[in-house]
N, C-alpha and C positions, 0 to 999 in steps of 0.2 A: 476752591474749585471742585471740590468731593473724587475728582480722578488721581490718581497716580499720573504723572509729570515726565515724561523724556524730551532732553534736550538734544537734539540729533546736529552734530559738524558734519558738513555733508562736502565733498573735496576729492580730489587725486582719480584715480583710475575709474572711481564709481559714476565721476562724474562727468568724463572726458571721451568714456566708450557707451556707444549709442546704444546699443543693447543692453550693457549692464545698468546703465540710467534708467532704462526701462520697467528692468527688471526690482531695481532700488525704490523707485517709486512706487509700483506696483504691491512689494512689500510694504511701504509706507501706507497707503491706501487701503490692505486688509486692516495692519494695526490700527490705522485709527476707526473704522469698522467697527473694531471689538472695545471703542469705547477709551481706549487711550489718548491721553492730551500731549500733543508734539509740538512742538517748536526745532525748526529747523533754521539753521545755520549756516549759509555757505559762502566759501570763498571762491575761486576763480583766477588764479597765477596763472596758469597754459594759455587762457584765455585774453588776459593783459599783455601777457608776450605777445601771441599773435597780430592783437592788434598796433603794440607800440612799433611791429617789424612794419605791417601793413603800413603804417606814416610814416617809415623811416625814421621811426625813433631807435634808438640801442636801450637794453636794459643795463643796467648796474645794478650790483647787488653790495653791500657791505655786510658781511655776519648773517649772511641768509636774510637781511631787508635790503626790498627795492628800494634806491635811491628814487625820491620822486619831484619831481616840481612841481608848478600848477599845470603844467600841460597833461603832466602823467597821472597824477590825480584827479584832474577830468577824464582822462579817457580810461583809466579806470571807474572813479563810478557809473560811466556809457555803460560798459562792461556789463559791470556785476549789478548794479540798481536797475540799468533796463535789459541788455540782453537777457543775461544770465538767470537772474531773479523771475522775469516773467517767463521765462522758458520752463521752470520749475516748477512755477506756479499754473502756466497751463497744462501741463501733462496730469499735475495732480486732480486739475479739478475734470479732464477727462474721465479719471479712474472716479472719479461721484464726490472726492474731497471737497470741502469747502476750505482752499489756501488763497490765503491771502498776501500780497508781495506787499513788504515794507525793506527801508532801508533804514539805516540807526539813525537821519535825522529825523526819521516819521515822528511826531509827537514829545519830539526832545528825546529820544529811547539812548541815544549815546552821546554822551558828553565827551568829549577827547579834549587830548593834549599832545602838543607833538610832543615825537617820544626822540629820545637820546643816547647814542651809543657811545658806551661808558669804552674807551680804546686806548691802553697805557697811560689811565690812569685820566685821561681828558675828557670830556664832554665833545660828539661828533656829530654835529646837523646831518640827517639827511633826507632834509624836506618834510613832504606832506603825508609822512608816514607817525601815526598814531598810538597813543595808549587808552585805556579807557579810565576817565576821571569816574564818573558815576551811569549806573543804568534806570531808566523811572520803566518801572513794570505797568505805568497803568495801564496802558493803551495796548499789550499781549493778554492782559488780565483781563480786559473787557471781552478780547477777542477770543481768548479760550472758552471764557462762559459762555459765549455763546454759539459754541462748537469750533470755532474758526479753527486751521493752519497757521500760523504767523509762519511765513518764508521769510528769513532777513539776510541780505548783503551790508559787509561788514564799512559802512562807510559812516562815519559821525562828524560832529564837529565841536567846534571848541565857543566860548561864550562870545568872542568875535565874528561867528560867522565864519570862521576859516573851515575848510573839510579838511580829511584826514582818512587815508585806507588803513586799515589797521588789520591786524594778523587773525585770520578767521576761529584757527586755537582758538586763542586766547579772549578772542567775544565770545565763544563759544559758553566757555569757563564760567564769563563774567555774569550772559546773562545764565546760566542754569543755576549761581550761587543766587543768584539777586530774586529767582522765584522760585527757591528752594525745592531746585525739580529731585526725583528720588533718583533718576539719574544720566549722568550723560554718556553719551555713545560718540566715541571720537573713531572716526573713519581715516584709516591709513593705507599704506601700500605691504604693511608687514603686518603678520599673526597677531603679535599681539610683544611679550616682554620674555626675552630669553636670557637663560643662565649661561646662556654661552648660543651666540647669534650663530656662527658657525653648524652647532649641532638642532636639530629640525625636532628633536624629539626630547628639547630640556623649556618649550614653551610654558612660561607659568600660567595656570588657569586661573587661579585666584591666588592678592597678597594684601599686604594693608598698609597703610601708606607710612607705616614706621620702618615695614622691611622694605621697603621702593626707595628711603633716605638711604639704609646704608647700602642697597648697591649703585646707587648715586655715586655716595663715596666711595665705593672700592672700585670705580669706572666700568662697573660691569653696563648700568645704561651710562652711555654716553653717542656722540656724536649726533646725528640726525635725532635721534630720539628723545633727546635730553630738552629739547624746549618744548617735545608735546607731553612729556610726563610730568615736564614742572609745571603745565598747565592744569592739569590730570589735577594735580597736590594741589592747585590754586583753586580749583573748583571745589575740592574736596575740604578745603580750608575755611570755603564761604557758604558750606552748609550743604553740598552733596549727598547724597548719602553714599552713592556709589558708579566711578567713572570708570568705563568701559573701553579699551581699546580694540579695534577689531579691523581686520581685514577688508577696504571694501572693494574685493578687484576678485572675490570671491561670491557662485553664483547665491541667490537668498541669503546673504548671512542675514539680515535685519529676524528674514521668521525664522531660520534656525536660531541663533537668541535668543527669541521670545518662546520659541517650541521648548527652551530647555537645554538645548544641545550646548556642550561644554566648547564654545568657541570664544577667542580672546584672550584678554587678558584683563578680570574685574581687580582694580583696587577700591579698596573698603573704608572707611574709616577706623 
């Protein structure tokens, strides 16, 4: 593709407040401007809630995944394949982008399996929730050559034909290894990776994914953070060069980033 490659997880605050989506895309739209190849990634939870209350549906979660049927698995990919996806996809192509809305069964791009929570030791069904088996890049590769946005909602399926919503992370991860982008940009609601979350001014700006293992170990990450940094490590495992945690509830981060400015938290290889 001759560009430099960012994989953008796009989710949480940046995507829920109507100004800062603005404002996030808006960013998005200079960068690719200057000639940058993106691929974005979003999930859509607040969104899935809203609507499972709207039918009178209840959410369940187990381990932080929604329990899903087939009812909730449809109306999630409603969700996120058509609301959500083309809401993203139009704003950008206001700003002059050329984006494109795909969702992972576009051209076979996600193969899935349902995935399985491992709980005292058993194996715990909970429905139509996904891992990724394999991703086929051709069909983003065509479309970066020839300038495109790929927008993608995380929805795949498996060689049955079953769908599956699968955790935005972690497609994120899957596909940046799978086309060796130089690097991904995971959008959160915190800074980025603290030596102590309590104090505001031990944020790490840059570490490499040997010292990210041992404060794994010594629980310094843990809790909510602990399944986006083993992500972070998976991506970085499938040929990243370098995965970027950043704040997106804060105004510009995407061009401060790019302008230089020491925001985040980059792990390295």
């Amino acid at each position: 593709m001759g560009k430099s490659l960012t994989v953008i997880k796009y989710g949480g605050s940046a995507m829920t407040d109507v100004e800062k989506k603005r404002g996030f895309l808006e960013d998005i739209a200079k960068l690719k401007s200057c000639g940058e190849n993106i691929v974005i990634v979003h999930g859509g939870g607040p969104e899935i809630n809203g609507m499972l209350k709207r039918v009178g549906k209840m959410s369940e979660f187990v381990e932080g995944n929604r329990v899903s049927d087939v009812e909730t698995v449809e109306i999630a990919e409603m969700v996120l394949s058509g609301k959500l996806n083309k809401s993203i996809v139009a704003q950008l192509n206001n700003c002059g982008v050329k984006a494109v809305g795909l969702s992972g069964k576009d051209g076979n791009m996600i193969t899935a399996k349902k995935k399985y929570l491992n709980i005292d030791g058993k194996p715990v069904d909970i429905g139509f929730v996904g891992e990724v088996v394999s991703v086929d890049t051709e069909l983003l590769t065509l479309l970066l050559e020839k300038g495109y946005l790929p927008v993608i909602s995380t929805i795949g399926k498996d060689d049955l034909g079953n769908t599956y919503n699968i955790n935005a992370d972690y497609v994120a991860g899957e596909i940046a290894g799978a086309l060796g982008a130089e690097r991904l940009l995971m959008f959160t609601d915190v800074d980025g990776i603290y030596m102590d979350f309590e104090d505001k001014g031990s944020l790490i700006p840059e570490i490499s994914k040997g010292e990210v293992l041992s404060l794994m170990e010594k629980k310094i990450v843990s809790g909510g953070m602990l399944p986006k940094v083993k992500t972070c490590l998976d991506g970085l495992n499938k040929g990243v060069e370098r995965v970027v945690i950043l704040n997106g509830k804060l105004e510009n981060i995407v061009d401060r980033y790019f302008s230089g400015e020491r925001v985040g938290t980059t792990i390295k290889n």
